[in-house]
C-alpha positions as CSV (number, residue, x, y, z in Angstrom):
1,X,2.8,11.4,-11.5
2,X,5.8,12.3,-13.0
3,X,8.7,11.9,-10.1
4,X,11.6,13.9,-11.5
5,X,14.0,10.5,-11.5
6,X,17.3,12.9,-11.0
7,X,16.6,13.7,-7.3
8,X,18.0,11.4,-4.9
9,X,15.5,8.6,-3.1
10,X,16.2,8.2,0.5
11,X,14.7,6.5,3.6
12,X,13.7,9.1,6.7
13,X,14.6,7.7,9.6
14,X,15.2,10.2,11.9
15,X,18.7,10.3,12.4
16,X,19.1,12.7,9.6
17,X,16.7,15.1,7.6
18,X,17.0,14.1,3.8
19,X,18.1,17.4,2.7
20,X,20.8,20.0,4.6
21,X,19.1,23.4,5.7
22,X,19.4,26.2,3.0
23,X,21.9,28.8,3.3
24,X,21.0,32.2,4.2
25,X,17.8,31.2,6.5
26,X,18.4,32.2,10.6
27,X,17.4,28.6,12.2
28,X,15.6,30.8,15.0
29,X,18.9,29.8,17.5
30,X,18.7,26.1,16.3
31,X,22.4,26.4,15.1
32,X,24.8,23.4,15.5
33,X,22.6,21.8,17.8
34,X,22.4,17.8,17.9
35,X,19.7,16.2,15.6
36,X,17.1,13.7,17.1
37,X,17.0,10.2,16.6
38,X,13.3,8.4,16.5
39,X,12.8,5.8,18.9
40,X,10.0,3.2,18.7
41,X,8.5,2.9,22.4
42,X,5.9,-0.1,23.3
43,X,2.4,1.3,22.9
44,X,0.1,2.0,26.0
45,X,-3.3,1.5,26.3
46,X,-5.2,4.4,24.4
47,X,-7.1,6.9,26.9
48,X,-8.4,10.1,27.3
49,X,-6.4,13.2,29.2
50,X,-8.3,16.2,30.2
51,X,-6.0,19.4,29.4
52,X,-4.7,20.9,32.5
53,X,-3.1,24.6,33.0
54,X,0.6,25.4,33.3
55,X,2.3,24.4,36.5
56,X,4.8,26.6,38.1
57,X,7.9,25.6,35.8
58,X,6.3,27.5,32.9
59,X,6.9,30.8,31.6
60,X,4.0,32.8,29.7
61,X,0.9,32.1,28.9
62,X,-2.7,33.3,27.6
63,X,-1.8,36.9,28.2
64,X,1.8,36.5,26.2
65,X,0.0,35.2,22.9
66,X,2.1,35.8,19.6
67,X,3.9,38.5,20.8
68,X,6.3,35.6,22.7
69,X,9.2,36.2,20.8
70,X,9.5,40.1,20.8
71,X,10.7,42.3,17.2
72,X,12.6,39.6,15.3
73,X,10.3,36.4,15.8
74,X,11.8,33.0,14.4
75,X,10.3,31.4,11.7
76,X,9.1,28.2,10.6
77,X,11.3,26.6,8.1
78,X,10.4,23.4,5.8
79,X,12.6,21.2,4.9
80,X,13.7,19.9,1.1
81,X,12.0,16.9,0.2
82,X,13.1,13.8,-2.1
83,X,11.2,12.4,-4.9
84,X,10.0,9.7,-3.1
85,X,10.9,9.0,1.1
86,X,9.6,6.6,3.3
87,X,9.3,7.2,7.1
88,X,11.6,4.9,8.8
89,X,10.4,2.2,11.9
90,X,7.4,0.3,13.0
91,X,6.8,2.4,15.9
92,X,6.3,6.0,16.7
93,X,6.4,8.6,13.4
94,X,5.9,11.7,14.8
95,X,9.6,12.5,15.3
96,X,10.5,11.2,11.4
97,X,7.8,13.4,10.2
98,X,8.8,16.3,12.0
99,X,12.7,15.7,10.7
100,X,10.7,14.9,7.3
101,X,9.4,18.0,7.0
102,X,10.5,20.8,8.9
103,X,14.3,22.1,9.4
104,X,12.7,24.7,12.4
105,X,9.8,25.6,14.0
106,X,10.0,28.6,17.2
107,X,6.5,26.2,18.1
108,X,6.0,22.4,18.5
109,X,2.9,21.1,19.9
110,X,3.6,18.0,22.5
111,X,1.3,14.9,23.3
112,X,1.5,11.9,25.4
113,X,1.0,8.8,23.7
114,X,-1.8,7.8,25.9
115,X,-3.7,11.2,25.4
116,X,-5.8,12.5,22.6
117,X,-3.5,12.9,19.8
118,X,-6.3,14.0,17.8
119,X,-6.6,17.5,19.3
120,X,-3.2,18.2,19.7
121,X,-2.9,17.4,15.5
122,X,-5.9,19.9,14.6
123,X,-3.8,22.5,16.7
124,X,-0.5,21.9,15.2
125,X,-2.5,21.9,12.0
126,X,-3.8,25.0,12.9
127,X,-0.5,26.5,13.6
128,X,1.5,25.2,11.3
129,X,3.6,23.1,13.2
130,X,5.3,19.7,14.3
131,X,3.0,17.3,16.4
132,X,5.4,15.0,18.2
133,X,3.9,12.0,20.5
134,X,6.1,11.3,23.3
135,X,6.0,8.1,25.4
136,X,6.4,10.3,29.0
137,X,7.0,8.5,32.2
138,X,4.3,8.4,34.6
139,X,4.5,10.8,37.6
140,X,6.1,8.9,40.7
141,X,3.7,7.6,43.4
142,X,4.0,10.3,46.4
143,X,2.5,9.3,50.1
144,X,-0.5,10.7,51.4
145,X,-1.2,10.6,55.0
146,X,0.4,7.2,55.5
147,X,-0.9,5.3,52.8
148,X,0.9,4.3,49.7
149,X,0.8,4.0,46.1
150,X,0.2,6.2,43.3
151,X,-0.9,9.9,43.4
152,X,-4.1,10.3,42.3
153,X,-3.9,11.4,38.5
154,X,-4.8,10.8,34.7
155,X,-2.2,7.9,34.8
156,X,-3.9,6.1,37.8
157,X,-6.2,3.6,37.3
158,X,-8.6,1.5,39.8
159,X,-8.2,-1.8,40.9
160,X,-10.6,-3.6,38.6
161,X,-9.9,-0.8,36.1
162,X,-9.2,-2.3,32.0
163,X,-7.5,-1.2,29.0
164,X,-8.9,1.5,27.5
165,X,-10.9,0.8,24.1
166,X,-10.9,2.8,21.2
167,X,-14.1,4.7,20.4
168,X,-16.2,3.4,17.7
169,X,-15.8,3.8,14.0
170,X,-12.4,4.1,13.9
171,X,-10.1,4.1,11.2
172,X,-9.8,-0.1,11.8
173,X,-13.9,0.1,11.3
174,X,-14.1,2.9,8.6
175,X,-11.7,1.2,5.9
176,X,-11.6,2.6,2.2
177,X,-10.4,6.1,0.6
178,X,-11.6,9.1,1.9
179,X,-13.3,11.5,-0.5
180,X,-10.9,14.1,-2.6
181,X,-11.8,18.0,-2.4
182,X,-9.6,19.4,-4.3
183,X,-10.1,23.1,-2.5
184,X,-8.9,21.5,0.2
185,X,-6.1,18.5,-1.0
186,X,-5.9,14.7,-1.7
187,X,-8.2,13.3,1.5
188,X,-8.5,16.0,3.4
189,X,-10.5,19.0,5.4
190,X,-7.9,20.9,7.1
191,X,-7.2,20.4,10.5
192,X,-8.6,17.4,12.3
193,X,-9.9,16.1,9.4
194,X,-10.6,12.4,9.3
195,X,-9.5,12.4,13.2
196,X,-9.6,9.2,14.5
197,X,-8.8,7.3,17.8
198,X,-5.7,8.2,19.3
199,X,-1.9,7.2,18.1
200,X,-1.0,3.7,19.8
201,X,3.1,4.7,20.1
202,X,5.1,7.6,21.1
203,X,8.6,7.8,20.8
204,X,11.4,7.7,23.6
205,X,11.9,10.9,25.5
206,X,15.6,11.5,24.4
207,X,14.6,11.5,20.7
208,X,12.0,13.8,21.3
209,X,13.5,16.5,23.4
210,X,16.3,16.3,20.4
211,X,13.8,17.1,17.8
212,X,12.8,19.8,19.7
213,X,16.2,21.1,20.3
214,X,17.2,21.0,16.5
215,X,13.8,22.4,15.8
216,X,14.9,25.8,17.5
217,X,11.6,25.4,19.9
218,X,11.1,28.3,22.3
219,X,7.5,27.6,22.9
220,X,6.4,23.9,23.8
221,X,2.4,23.5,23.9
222,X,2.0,20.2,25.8
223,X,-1.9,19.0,25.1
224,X,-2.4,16.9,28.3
225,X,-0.9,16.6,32.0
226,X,1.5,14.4,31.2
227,X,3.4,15.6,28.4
228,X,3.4,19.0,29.9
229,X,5.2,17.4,33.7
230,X,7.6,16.0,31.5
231,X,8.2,18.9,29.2
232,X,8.8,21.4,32.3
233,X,11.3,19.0,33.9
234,X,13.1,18.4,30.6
235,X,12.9,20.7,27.6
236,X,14.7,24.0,27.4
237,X,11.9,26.2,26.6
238,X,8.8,27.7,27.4
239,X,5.8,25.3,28.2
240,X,2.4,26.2,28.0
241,X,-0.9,24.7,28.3
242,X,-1.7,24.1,25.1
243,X,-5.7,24.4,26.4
244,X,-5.0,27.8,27.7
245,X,-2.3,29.1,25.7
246,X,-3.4,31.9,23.3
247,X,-0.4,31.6,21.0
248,X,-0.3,32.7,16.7
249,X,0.7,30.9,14.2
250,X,4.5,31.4,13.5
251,X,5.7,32.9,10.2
252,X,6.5,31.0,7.6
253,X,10.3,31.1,5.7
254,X,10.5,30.7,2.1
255,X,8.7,27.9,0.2
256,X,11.5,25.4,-1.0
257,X,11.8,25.7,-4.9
258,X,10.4,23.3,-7.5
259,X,14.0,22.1,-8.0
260,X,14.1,21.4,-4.6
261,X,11.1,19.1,-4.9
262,X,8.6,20.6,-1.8
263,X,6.1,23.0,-1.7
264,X,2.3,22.1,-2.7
265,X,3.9,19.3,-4.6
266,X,3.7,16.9,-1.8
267,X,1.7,13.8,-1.2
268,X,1.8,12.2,2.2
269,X,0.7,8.6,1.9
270,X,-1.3,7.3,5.1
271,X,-2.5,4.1,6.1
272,X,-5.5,5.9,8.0
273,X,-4.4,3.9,11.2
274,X,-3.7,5.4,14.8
275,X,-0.1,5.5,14.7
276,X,-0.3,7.8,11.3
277,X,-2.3,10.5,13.0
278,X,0.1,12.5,14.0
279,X,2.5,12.4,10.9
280,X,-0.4,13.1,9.2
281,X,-1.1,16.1,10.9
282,X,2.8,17.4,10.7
283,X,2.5,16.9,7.5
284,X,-1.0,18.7,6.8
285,X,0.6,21.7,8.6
286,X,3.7,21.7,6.4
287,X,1.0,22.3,3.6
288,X,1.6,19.0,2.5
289,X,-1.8,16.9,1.2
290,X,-2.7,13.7,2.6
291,X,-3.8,10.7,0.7
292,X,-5.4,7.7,3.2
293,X,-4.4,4.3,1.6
294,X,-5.7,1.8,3.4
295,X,-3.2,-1.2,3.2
296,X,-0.3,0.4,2.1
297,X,-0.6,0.1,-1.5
298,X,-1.6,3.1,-3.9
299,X,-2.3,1.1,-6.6
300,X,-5.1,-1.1,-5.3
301,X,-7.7,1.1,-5.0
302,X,-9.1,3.0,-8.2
303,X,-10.1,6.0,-6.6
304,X,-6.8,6.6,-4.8
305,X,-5.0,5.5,-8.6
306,X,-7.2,8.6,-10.1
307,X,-6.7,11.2,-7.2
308,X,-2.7,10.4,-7.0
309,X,-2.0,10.0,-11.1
310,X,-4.3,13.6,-11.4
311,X,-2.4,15.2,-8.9
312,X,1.3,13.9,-10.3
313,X,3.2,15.1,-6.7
314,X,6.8,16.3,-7.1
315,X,7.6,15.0,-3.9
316,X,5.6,11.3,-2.1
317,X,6.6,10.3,1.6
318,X,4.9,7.2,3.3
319,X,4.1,8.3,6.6
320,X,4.5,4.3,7.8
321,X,6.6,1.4,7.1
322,X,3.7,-0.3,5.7
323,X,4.7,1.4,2.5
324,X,7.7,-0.9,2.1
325,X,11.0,0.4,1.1
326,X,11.7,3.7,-0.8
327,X,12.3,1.6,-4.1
328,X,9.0,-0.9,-3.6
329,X,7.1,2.6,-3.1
330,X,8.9,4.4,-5.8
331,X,8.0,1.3,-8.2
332,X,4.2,1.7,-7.6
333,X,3.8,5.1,-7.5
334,X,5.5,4.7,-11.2
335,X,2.9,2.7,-12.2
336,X,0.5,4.9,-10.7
337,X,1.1,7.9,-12.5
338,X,0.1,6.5,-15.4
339,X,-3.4,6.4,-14.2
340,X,-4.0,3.5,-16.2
341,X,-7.0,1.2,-14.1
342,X,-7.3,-2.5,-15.4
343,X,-11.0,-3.5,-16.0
344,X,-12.9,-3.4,-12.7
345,X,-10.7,-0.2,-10.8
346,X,-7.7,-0.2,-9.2
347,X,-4.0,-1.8,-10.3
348,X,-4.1,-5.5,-8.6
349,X,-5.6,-8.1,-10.2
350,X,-6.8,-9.5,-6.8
351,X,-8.1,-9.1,-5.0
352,X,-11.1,-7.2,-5.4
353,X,-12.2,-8.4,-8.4
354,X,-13.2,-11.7,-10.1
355,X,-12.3,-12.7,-13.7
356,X,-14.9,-15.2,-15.5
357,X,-12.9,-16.3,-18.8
358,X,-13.9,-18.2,-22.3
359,X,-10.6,-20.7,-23.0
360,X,-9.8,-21.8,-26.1
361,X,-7.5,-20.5,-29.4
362,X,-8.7,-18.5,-32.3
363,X,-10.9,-20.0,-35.2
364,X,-10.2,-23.6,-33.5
365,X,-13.4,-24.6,-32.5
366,X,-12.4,-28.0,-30.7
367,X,-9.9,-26.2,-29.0
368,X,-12.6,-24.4,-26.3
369,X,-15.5,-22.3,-26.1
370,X,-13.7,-19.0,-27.3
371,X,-12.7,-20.2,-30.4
372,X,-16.2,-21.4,-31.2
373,X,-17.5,-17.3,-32.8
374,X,-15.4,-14.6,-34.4
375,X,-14.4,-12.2,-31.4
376,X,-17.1,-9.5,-31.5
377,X,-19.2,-12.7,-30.9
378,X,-16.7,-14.0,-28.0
379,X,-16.9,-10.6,-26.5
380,X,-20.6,-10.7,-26.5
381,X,-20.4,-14.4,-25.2
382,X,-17.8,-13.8,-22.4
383,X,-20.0,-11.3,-21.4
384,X,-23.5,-13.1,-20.5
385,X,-21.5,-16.0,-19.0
386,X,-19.7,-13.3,-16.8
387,X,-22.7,-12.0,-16.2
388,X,-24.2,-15.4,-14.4
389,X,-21.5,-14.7,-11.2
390,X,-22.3,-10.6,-10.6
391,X,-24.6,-11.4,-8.3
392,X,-23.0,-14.2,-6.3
393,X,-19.1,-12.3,-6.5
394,X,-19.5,-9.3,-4.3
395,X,-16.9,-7.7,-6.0
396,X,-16.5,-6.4,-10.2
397,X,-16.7,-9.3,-12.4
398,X,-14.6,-9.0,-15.6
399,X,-14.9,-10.8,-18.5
400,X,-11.8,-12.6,-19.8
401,X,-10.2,-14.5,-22.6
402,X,-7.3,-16.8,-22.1
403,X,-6.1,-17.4,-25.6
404,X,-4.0,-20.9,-25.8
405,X,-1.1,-18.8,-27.9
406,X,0.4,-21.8,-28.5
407,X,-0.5,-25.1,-29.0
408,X,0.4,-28.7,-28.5
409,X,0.8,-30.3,-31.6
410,X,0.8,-34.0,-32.3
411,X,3.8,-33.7,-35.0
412,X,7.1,-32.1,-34.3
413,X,6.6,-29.5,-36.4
414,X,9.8,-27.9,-38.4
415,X,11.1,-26.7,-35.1
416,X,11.0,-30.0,-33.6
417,X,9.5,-28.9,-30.5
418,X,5.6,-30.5,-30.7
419,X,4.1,-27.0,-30.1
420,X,2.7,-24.5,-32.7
421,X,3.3,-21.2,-31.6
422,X,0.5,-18.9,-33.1
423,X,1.6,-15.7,-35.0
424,X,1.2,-11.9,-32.9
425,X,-0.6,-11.1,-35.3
426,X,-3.6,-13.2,-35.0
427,X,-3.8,-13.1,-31.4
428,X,-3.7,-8.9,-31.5
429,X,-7.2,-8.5,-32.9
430,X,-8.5,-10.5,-29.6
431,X,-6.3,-8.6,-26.9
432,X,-6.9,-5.0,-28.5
433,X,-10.8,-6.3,-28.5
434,X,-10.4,-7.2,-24.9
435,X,-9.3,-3.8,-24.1
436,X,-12.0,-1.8,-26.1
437,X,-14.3,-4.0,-24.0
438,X,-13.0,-3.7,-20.5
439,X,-11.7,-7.6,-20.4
440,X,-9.0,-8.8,-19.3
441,X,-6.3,-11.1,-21.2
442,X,-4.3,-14.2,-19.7
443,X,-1.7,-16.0,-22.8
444,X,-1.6,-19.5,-22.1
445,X,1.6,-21.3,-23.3
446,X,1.4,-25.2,-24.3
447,X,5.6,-25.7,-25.0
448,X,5.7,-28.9,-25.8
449,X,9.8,-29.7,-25.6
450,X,10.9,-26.2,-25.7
451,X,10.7,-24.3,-22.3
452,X,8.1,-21.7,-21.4
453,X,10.5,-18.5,-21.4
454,X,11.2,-19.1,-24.7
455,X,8.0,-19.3,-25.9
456,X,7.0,-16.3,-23.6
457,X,9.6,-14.1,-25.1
458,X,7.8,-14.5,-29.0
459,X,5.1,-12.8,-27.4
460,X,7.1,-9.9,-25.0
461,X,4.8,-7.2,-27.2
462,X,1.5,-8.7,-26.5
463,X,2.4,-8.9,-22.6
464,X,3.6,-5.3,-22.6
465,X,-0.1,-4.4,-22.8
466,X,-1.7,-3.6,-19.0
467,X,-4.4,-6.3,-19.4
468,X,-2.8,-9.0,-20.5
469,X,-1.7,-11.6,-18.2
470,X,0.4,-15.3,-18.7
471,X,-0.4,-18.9,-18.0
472,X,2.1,-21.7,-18.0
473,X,0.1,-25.5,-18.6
474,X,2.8,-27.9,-17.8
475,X,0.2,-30.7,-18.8
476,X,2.0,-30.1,-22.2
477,X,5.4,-29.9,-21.3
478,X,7.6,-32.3,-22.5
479,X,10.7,-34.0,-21.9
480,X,13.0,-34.7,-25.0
481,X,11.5,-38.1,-25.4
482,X,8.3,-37.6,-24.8
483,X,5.1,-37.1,-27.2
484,X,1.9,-35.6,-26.2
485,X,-1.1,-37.1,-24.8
486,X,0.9,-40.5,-23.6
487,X,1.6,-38.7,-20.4
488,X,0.6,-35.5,-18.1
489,X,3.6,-33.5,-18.5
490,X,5.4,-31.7,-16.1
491,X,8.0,-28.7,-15.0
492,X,10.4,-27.7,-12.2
493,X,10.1,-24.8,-9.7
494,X,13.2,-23.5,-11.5
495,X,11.7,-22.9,-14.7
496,X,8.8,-21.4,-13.1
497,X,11.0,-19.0,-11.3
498,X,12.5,-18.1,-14.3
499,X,9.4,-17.0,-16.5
500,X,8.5,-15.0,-13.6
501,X,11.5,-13.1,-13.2
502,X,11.4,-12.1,-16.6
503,X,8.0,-11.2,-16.6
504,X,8.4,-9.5,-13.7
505,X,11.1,-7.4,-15.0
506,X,9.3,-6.4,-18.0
507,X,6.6,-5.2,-16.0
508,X,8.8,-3.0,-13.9
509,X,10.5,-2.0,-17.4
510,X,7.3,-0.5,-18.6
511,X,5.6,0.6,-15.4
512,X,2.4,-2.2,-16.3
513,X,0.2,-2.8,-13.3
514,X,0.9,-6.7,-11.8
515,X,0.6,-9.2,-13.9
516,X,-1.8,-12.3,-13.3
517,X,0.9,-15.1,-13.6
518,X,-1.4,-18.6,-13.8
519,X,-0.2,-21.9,-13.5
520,X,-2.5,-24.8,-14.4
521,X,-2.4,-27.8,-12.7
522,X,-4.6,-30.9,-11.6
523,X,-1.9,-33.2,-10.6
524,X,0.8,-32.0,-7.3
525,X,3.5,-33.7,-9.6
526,X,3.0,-31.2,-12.5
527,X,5.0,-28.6,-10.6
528,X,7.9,-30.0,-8.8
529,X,9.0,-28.3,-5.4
530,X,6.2,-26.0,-6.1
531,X,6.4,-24.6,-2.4
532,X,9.7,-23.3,-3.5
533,X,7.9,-21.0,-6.4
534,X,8.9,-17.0,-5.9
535,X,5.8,-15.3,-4.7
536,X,8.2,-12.0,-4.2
537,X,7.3,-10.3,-6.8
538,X,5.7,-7.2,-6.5
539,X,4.9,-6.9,-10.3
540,X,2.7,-10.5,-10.0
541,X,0.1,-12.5,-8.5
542,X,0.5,-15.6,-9.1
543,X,-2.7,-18.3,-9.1
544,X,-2.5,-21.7,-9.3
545,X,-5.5,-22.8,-12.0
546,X,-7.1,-26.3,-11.1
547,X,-8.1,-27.2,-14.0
548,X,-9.0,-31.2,-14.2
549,X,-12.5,-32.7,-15.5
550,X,-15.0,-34.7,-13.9
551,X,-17.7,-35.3,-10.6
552,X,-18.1,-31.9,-8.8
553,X,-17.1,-34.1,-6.1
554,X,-13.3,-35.3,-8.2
555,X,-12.6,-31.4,-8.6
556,X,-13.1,-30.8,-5.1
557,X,-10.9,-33.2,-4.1
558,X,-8.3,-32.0,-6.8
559,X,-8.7,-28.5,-5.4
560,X,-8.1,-29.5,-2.0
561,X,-5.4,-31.5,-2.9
562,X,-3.8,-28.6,-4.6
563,X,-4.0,-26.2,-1.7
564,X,-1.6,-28.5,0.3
565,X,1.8,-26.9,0.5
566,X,1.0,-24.2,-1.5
567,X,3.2,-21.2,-0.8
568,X,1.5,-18.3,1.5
569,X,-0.5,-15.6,-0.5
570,X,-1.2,-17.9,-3.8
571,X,-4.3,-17.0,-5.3
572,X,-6.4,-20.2,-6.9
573,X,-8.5,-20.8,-9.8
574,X,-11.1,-23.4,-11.3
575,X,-12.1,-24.5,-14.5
576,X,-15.6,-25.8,-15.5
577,X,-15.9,-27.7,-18.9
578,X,-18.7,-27.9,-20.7
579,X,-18.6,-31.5,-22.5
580,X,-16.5,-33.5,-19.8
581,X,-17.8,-32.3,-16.2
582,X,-20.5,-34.9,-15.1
583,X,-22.2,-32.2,-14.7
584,X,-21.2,-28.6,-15.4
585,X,-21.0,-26.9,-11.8
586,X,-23.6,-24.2,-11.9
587,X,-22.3,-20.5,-11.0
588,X,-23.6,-20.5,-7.2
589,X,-22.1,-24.2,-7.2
590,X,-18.5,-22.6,-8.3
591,X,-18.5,-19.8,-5.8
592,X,-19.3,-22.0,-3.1
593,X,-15.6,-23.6,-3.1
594,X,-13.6,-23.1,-0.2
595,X,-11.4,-20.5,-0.9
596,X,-13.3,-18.9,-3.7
597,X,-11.6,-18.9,-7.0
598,X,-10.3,-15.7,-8.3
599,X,-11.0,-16.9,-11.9
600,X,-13.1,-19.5,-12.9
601,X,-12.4,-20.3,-16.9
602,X,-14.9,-22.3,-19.6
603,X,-13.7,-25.1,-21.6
């Protein structure tokens, strides 16, 4: 997307806007006044408020409209955006978006955090204005003719009264991307657009009427009874009925500049949940556009990779801490913009996608299936055996090769190591194949008594290519005193940890989507202290790769075996062979394993 890399990343919290105001703008009598600070409140069970009219406290109305503010009007000022900013807390984000986004605004629109937040964001939408959800206390019970308890009112339940349920096909149900217009931005239809069930936390009445203070607010629309109670008793400024109020939009101050990284250059990133709504909708009326990404992460889905890499934002903000940090997010959306989609859509190997793989080495023939035919032949061949699981996967099925790059050798070879390490060159004709044909790549290292990161370093150009993965086989790892094939080898958690940092970082380095980082193994002693392996990496996903011979009913029990201890999130793979299973697990029989493999190779 191109994020200029020379303007400062920082986090938006609330406590302070990224970005002093501009000189020479009025801040419509905001001056010197305190800044809010966001406060996560506990979230209430979601209901539906009726707008009411103004009560007494309140000053205008329908019959003031836009002429409120006299001859000199204040204006609506947006704030200076970062390359790349992440809204702050796991609670309410109304007030961070607000802070985010706008250095004034004469007009804020006000909802409680059990009302419908939904039409208070088409308003502010409509205006052009900050939506801030506020958690407002509850009107105090008040006696009536002896009896007592609470008042009648849109906070009062019954007896046998129970929580509130969302309506139907919310964004929990709806999942996916929403669909791009570009006439009208990344995921959106202008105001209320996508509108879902209602936000499920407001923030802390302090922070808000502090936003709305350094905001320079002379006109408070509150959307439901109880934000507007609490508004009159609290805010210093006029609070209308935002039902009844017939109020214009406010004019707009300068744009920011390009250097200053806003204007129609911003992306907001939403998770499409209830508690984005009304960031969302701030940031739709500060002319920002608004991408949904369900999950939190841009690069998983292809059709959010395309829209987001083809509209190369100056300025990104997450409108939810599910986006991680502002470096994780800043990371991904690199590797975004370069729009590159690994075979079967999207960035992440899984999931969402199944890989179906010939193993083997080039021209060996006794060394697996792939090296059995030229590779216009293995394309063809990983293709119709791919083709056996599309119906059964439910998700794209790729076609892959994992290439044994170097080989355990029965001799010591001139290096002394007992491995041959084949040359870039003969393994590039298979991996630039690959890519011409929508595969993917996985390099599987057989070390012998070298280590695998020096062996994965010879091949550091190969692996610099999007679709091509690694695989570690300890089976031929060797101690000094060891020979092949009069043992199962075997490798620590440390030197595990090690080839992935490295191939993490040179994924990072060259802004490569994650990497599928495989480890074969058909024996728990292979990897020692594997539950200590580093599954933090953003840049990988690792998948432990059972890949022992024999009964269907031996590799189940292998494959169970291997899932105990595992670390959380590892992904897991299977191998069928062709010669030594007693028999050769048919497709369905594959994909009925408990958990499904990821990739299932051919030996």
């Amino acid at each position: 997307m191109g994020l200029p890399r020379s303007v400062p990343r920082v986090s938006v919290d609330g406590v302070e806007p990224p970005v002093a105001p501009r000189p020479g703008r009025p801040r419509a009598a905001a001056s010197g006044r305190p800044r809010g600070r966001a406060a996560a409140a506990a979230a209430l069970g979601l209901g539906l408020l009726a707008g009411c009219t103004s009560g007494d406290g309140a000053e205008g109305g329908a019959d003031e409209g836009g002429g409120f503010f006299g001859g000199d009007e204040p204006q609506v000022e947006l704030a200076s955006l970062p390359a790349v900013s992440v809204l702050g807390g796991g609670g309410d984000t109304s007030v961070p978006a607000s802070t985010a986004f706008y250095d004034a605004s004469p007009v804020v629109v006000l909802v409680d955090d059990v009302a419908d937040v939904t039409s208070a964001a088409a308003r502010a939408e409509e205006l052009g204005v900050p939506v801030l959800v506020v958690d407002a206390p509850a009107p105090e019970a008040t006696p009536t003719d002896g009896a007592s308890g609470p008042a009648p009112g849109p906070s009062a339940a019954g007896d046998d009264a129970g929580p509130a349920e969302s309506p139907p096909g919310g964004a929990a149900e709806q999942g996916g991307a929403e669909e791009l217009d570009p006439a009208e931005g990344l995921g959106g239809d202008g105001p209320g657009a996508g509108a879902g069930p209602p936000a499920a936390a407001g923030a802390a009445t302090d922070a808000v009427a502090a936003e709305v203070e350094r905001l320079g607010a002379e006109q408070v629309l509150a959307a439901d009874p109880l934000s507007l109670a609490w508004a009159q008793e609290a805010l210093d400024a006029d609070v209308l009925d935002a039902a009844t109020a017939d109020v214009d939009a406010p004019a707009r101050g300068d744009e920011p500049s390009d250097e200053e990284t806003s204007g129609g250059g911003v992306v907001a990133l939403g998770t499409g949940q209830p508690a984005d709504l009304a960031a969302a909708a701030t940031a739709r009326a500060a002319g920002a556009q608004v991408q949904e990404v369900p999950g939190g992460d841009p690069r998983v889905d292809g059709a959010v990779v395309e829209r987001l890499s083809t509209a190369s934002p100056s300025s990104v903000v997450g409108l939810s801490s599910a986006f991680g940090d502002v470096d994780l997010l800043t990371s991904r959306m690199d590797v975004v913009a370069t729009g590159y989609q690994l075979p079967g859509g999207g960035q992440v190997p899984f999931p969402g996608r199944h890989m179906v793989a010939l193993y083997g080495s080039p021209g060996v023939p006794a060394l697996g299936v792939m090296g059995e035919q030229p590779v216009d032949e293995a394309v063809e061949r990983a293709r119709q055996v791919a083709a056996g699981y599309e119906e059964l996967a439910g998700d794209p099925v790729v076609p892959t090769f994992e290439i044994i790059t170097t080989v355990a050798s029965a001799s010591a070879g001139p290096d002394g190591d007992y491995s041959t390490e084949l040359d870039v060159e003969l393994i590039r004709p298979w991996v630039e194949a690959a890519g011409e044909n929508d595969m993917y790549v996985v390099l599987d290292l057989q070390p012998g008594r070298t280590d695998f990161l020096t062996q994965a370093r010879r091949y550091e150009e190969l692996l610099t290519e999007p679709h091509v993965g690694l695989a570690l086989d300890p089976e031929w790892r060797l101690r000094p005193d060891q020979v092949h094939l009069r043992q199962v080898g075997q490798v620590g958690v440390d030197e595990v940890n090690a080839v992935g940092d490295w191939l993490a970082g040179l994924t990072a380095a060259n802004d490569l989507p994650p990497k599928v980082f495989l480890l074969h193994q058909f024996q728990t002693r292979m990897i020692t202290e594997r539950e200590l392996l580093d599954m933090s990496h953003d840049e990988l996903v690792p998948l432990v790769h059972a890949d022992g011979h024999g009964t269907p009913g031996q590799k189940l029990d292998t494959y169970r075996a291997l899932q105990v201890d595992a670390p959380p999130g590892m992904r897991w793979g299977w191998k069928n062979f062709y010669d030594e299973d007693v028999p050769t697990m048919s497709p369905a029989e594959t994909m009925a394993v408990d958990p499904v493999p990821d990739l299932v190779s051919y030996q």
